[in-house]
Structures are given as structure tokens and as C-alpha cells.
N, C-alpha and C positions, 0 to 999 in steps of 0.2 A: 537592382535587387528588389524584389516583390514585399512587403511587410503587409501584414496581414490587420486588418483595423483592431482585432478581440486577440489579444492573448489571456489564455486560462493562469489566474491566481489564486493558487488553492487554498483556502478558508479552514481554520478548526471547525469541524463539525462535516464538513463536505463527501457526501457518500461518490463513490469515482471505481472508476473500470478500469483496470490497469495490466499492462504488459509485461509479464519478466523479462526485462530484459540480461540479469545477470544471478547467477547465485551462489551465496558463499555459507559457509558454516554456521552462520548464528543470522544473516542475511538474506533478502534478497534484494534487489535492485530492479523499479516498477517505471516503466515511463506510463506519466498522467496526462502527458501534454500538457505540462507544464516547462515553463525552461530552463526547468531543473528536474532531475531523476528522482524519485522518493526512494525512501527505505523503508521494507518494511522488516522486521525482526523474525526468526525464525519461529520465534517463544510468542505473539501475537495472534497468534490461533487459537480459538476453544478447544482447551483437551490438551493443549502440546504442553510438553515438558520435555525437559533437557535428553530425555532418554526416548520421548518421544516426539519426533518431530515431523511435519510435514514433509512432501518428498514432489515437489513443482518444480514441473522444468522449464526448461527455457521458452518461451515462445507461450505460455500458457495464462488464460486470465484470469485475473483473480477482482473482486467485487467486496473494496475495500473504504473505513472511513478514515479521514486526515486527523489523527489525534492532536498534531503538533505541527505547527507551519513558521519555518525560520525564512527570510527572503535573503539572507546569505547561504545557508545551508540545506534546502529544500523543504519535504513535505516528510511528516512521518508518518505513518500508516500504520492502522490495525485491522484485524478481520474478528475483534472479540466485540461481540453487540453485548453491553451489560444491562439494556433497555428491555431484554427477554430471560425468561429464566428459564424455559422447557426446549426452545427452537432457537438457534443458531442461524440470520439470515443471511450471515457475510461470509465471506471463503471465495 
């Protein structure tokens, strides 16, 4: 079996490119290369509310920060920058 010297451990704060790989109603599920899937919430977007929600599908990227990093339960993800208040750089 090959192992690789650098595995990605994703940090609070860490801007990252991520893969849908699954999506659920309040959910989606991002692979970071990490060796765990992230989540990121539906409601984690600028502008989204419950009645409005994003609409990413599978296979599509999305250019996200790690809010929250558990090393039993992965990475957590937002795409809301509150470091701007006119432009929106994450999605």
C-alpha cells in the first residue's frame, strides 16, 4: 500500500476548494482532501434563508472557509465572509 508523506489537516480559518460530493436538505457533503468529508450547511451562504436556498449539485465546486475542525467528526464549512460587507468572495 502506497501512503502518501503530507496528509491535509484542515485548520479553523483555512480557505479550501471543495467537491459536492453529496446533498441533503439542510446539507451538503464536500470532499477537501482531507480524511474526512466536511459539511457544509445549506443556510451558510450570503443571502440564504430557509425559504431561500442554494441549489449545487453534485459534482460542482464550491470555494469555502473551515469554520469549525473536530478530528473525530471532520471539518465544518461556510461560504459567509463577514470580513466584507459590500462583496461576497466565497460561494
Amino acid at each position: 500500500m502506497l501512503t502518501f508523506p503530507y496528509v491535509y489537516e484542515p485548520a479553523k480559518g483555512d480557505l479550501v476548494i471543495g467537491t459536492i460530493k453529496m446533498k441533503s436538505a439542510d446539507y451538503y457533503t464536500v470532499d477537501i482532501g482531507a480524511p474526512l468529508d466536511a459539511i457544509l450547511g445549506a443556510l451558510e451562504f450570503d443571502g440564504a434563508t430557509k425559504r431561500n436556498k442554494p441549489n449545487i449539485a453534485q459534482g460542482s465546486l464550491v470555494y469555502c472557509r473551515v469554520s469549525d475542525q473536530s478530528k473525530y467528526l471532520g471539518a465544518k464549512l461556510s461560504c459567509i465572509n463577514k470580513g466584507f460587507n459590500s462583496q461576497n468572495d466565497l460561494g
